[in-house]
Structures are given as C-alpha cells and as structure tokens.
N, C-alpha and C positions, 0 to 999 in steps of 0.2 A: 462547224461540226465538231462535236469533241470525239475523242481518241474511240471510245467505245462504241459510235456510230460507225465511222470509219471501218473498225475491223469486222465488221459486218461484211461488208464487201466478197472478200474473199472467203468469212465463211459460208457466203449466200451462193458464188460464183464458180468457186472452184473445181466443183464437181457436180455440177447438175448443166453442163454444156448441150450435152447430148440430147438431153431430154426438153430443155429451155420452149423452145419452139411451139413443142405438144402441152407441155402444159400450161405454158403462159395462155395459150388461146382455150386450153379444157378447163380453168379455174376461170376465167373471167367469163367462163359461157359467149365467147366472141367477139369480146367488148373493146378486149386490143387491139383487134380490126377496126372497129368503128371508131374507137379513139385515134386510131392512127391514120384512120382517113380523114378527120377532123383537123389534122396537123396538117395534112396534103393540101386541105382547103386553103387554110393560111400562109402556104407558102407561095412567093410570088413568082413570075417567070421573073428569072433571073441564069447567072452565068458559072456561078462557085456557090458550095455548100458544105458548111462545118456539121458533121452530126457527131455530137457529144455521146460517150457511153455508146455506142452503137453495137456492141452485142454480135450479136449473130447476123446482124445487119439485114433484120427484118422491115425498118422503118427505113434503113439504106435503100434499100431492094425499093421499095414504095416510090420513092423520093427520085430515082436513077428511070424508072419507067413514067412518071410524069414528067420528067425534064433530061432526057435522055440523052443530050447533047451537054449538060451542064458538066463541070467539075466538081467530084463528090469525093469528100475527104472524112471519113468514117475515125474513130477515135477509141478506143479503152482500152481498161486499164487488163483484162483477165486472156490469157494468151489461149486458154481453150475455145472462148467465144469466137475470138478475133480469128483462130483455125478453120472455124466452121464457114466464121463470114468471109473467107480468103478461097474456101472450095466453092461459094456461092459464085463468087466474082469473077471467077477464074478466067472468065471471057470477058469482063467487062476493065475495056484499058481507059476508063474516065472516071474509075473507081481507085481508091488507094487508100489502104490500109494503115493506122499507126498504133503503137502501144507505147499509150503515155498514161497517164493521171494526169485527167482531167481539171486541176487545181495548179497542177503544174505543166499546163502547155505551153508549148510557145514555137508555134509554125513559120514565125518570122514570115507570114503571109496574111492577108483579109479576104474575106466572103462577105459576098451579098447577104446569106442567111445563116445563122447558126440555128439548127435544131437537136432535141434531145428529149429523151423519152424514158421516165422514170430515175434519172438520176440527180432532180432537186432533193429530194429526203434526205441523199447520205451526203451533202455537201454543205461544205462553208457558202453560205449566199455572194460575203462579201468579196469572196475568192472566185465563184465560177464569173460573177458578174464585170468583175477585172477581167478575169480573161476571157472574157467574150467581149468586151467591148476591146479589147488588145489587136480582136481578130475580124473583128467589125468592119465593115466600109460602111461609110457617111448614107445616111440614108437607106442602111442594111435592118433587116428585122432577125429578132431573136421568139425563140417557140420552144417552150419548153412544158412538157408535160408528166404528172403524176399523179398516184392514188391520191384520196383527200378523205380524210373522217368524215362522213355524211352530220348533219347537222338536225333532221330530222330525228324522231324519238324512235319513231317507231321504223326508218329503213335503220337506224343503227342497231335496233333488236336484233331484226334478220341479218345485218351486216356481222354480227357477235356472233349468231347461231353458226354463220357460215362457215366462221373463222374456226370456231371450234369442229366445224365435221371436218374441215382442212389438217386439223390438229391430228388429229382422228385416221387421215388419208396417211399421214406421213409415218405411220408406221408402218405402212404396207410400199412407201416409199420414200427409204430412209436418205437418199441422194436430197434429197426436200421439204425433210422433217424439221431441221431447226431453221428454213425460211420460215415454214406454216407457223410454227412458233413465237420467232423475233418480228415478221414483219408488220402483223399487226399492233404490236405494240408500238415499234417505230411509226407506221401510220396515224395511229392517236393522238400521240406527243408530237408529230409535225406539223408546221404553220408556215412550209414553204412557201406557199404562194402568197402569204402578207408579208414574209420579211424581202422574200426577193422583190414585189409590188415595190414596195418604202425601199429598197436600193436601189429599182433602177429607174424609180421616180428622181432621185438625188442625181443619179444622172443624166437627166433631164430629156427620160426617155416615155414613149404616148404606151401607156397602157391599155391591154384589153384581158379581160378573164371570162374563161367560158367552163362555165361547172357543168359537169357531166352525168348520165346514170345518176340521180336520185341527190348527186352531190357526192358520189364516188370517186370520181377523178375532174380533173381541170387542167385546162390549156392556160396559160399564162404568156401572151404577146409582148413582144415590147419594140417598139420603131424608132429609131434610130433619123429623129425627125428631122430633115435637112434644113 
C-alpha cells in the first residue's frame, strides 16, 4: 500500500465515529448486514478469533453472539471507533479490545480464525498476510471482506451514478464528504482480492472467493490446510 493510500485511513476515520454505524448500513441500503452475515457463514465453530480493523465492532458483535463462548480479540488502529466498540462490550469479558496497526501486530498469540471486513483496500497484501499467518494456528481459516468494482457495464453505470449522489450527500454531511469523494476512486484502482489470492496461494493456503451484490463486494477465504 503506498504512503497516500495509508493516509486515507485517518482521513476517512477520524471523525465520522459517531455516525459510522448509521451510515455504513444507510449507503449500502443493508448490504453490510448481508455481507456480514455472509462472513458468519464461513466462520467455523471454533475457540479464538482475531477480527482485523474491527471498528465499532459491528462484525465483533455478529461473531461474539454466534460463538458466544469463544475468545474474541477485536483490533484497530482509530481510538474513536475502538471508544464506541469498548461501550458495546462493556459486559462482554470474552471480548478485548486492542489499538494496533494492523501491518504491525503482533499478539505474541494464534486463533483459530482471523476475520476482517473492509480493510484489504488500505493495506500492504504482503504485510497483512504475514501477519495473519504470524497469528494463524495450523489448520485455522482467514475471511476477509470488501467493496470490489463491479465488472458489469451497465451495474458500474448505476454504481458511478450512485457514487456521485454520495458526492452530493456529503455536503449536507461534511463528517463524510471526503470518504464519498476518495472512496470510490480507491475502490477502482483496488485489485485486493487477486493480489492477496496470488499471496496466499504462495503460502500454500486453499482458496475460495465469493462475489457479492452484482460484483460489489467479496469475501475472500483462505484455509490454512493441515
């Protein structure tokens, strides 16, 4: 990921905390639900779980009520988000919280599964996938999911139109203006799920990808084949 992908990050994050929640589920029209039950599907019963970028710890929350008993180890890097997902938690003691960069973890522990949701675009492939297999146990599966440029002529029409009434939205909500702005062009130029595929084929790991919504988003698997 070069330098000006990266500081996306904190311009995207920093101050739109509050609001995260409500508008991630009012621009995708619900889809982040459906996508993030999609991730649920894939994950297996198991006993520890790494969730990359966990935010406000929406897809935490998902993960902790399918497997309620497991060990759930939530991660980012934006201390407002991690505020929000720490008031979520507040009763749950099988949940724990960290603020690292995700490029640079290192839990000095393994999980069964690593999950993570929207944060291939802003990363180094050959960096998250080092430290996810760092954090791996043998025969553990990694799930990771995000937007994807549709491929179709005609959903990327209406995917452009959208983008633009988004453009549009952010002026009347300026907390959110320069994501509606930078994200779709970040999404264009991303080809996370073929470069991270080809890395973590080299590590000699069983792929699966599931395109989503028209070719909107995809889940990208990877099993840690014993």
């Amino acid at each position: 990921m070069d330098e000006s992908t990266k500081n996306l990050v904190p311009r995207f994050f920093n101050k739109t905390a509050l609001t995260y929640d409500k508008i991630v589920n009012q621009t995708t029209f619900g889809k982040d639900n459906y996508w993030k039950k999609e991730i649920l599907k894939k994950i297996p019963q198991c006993k520890s779980i790494l969730d990359l970028a966990c935010g406000t710890g929406i897809l935490t929350e998902k993960i902790s009520e399918k497997l309620p008993d497991a060990k759930i180890v939530g991660v980012d890097i934006t201390e407002s988000y991690l505020d929000i997902a720490k008031k979520r938690f507040a009763l749950k003691q099988n949940i724990s919280l960290v603020k690292q960069d995700a490029e640079k973890l290192d839990l000095d522990e393994k999980f069964d599964c690593i999950t993570s949701s929207y944060i291939p675009k802003y990363c180094d492939p050959e960096i998250i996938v080092d430290v996810c297999m760092k954090h791996l146990k043998t025969g553990g599966k990694i799930i990771l999911h995000d937007f994807t440029y549709p491929e179709n002529i005609a959903v990327r029409i209406l995917w452009n139109l959208y983008f633009v009434m988004l453009n549009i939205m952010g002026y009347f909500i300026p907390n959110w203006k320069e994501v509606f702005v930078e994200l779709p062009k970040l999404i264009k130029t991303s080809k996370w799920h073929e470069e991270f595929e080809k890395i973590m084929k080299n590590h000699g790991l069983k792929i699966e990808l599931q395109q989503m919504t028209w070719g909107c988003s995809a889940i990208l698997t990877a099993s840690n084949i014993v």
